[in-house]
C-alpha positions in Angstrom: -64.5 -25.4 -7.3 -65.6 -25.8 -10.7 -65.1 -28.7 -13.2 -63.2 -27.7 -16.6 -62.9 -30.0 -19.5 -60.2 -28.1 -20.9 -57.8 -27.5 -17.8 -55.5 -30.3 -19.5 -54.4 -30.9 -22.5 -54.6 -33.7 -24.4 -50.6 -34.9 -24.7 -50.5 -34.2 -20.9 -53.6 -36.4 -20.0 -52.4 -39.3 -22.0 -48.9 -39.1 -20.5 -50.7 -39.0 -17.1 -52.5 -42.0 -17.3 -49.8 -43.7 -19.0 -47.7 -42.8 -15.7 -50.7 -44.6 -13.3 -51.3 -47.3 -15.4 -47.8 -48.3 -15.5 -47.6 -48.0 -11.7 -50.9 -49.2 -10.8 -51.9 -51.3 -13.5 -56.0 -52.8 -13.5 -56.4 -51.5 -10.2 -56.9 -47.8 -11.6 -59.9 -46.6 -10.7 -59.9 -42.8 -11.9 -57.8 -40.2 -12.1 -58.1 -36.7 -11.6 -55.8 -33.3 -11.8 -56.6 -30.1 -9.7 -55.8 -26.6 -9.1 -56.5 -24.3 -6.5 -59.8 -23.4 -8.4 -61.0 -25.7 -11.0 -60.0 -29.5 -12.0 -60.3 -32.2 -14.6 -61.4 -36.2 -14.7 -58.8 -37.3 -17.0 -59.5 -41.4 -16.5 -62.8 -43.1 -15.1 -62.7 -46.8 -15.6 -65.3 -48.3 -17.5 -67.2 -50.0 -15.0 -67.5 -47.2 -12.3 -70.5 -44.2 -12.2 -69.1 -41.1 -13.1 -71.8 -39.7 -10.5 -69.5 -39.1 -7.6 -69.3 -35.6 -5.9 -65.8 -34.8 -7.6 -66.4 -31.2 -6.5 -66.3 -32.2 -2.9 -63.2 -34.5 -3.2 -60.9 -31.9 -5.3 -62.1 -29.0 -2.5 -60.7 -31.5 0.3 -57.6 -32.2 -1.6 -56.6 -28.6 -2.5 -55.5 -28.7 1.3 -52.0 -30.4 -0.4 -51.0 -27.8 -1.4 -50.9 -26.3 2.3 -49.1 -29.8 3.1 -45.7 -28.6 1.7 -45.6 -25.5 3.7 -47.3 -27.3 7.0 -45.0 -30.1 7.4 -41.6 -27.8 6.1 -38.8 -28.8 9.1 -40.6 -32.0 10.2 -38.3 -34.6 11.7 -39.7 -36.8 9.2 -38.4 -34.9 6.1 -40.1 -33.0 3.5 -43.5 -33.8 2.2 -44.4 -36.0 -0.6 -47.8 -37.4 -1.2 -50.6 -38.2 1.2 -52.5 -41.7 1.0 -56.0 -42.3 2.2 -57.8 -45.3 2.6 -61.5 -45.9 1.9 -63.9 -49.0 2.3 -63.7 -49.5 -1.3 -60.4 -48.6 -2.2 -57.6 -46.4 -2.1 -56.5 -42.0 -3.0 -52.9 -40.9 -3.5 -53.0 -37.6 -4.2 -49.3 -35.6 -5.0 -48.9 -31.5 -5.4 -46.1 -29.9 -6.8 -47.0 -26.0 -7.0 -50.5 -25.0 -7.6 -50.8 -28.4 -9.7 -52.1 -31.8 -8.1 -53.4 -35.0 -9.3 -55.2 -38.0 -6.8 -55.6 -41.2 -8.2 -58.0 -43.7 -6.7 -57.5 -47.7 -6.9 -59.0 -50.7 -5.7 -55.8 -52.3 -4.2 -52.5 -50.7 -3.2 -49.3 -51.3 -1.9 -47.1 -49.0 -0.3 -44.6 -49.5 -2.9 -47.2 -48.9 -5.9 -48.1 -45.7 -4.1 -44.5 -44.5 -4.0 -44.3 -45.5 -8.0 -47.4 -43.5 -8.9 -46.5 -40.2 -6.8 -43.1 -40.4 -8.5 -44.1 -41.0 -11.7 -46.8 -38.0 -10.9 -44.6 -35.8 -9.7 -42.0 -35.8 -12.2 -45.3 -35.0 -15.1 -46.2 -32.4 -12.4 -42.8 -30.6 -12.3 -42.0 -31.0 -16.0 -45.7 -30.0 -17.0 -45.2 -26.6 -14.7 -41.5 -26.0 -16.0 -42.2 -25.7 -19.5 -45.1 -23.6 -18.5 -42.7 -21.3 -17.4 
């Protein structure tokens, strides 16, 4: 998994964490996007080390895209977005395609977490139509 400055663009980034601050507001922490092979920090607040093992997260997270597939039939409908919970705060991490993006906060509510993956997943699916 390697780290690539230049896997987003700069219009895309910005409307990215546009979309989390809206939804999340102070409590943004950072915000990263992934691929199967490489990703990009595109928001580190101010007051946090930028020393964490990124690497080890995105490799962990890469299993969303297997998420779709996995949970395809499920009595409890399709697959959205995962949310994890940490001593110190909180990931929700969204995949649509071979694109992802987790975004870590102090706080959350269930509700703010729905906002953001929505929000995230409508960049996502725009972002990879007009790659097209």
């Amino acid at each position: 998994m390697d780290a690539d400055p230049d896997l987003v663009d700069s219009e895309f980034s910005e409307s990215i964490r546009a979309a989390c601050r809206t939804a999340v507001g102070d409590s943004l922490r950072s915000i990263t996007y992934f691929t199967p092979s490489a990703f990009q920090q595109v928001y580190l607040r101010s007051d946090l080390d930028s020393d964490a093992d990124l690497a080890g997260f995105v490799e962990h997270e890469t299993d969303g895209f297997h998420a779709t597939r996995a949970y395809r039939g499920s009595e409890l409908g399709d697959y959205q977005f995962t949310i994890r919970a940490f001593e110190n705060g909180y990931m929700t991490r969204i995949t649509h395609g071979d694109h992802g993006v987790f975004v870590t906060t102090d706080g959350l509510t269930m509700r703010r977490s729905e906002d953001v993956a929505s929000a995230l997943g409508e960049l996502l699916e725009r972002q990879l139509s007009e790659a097209v």
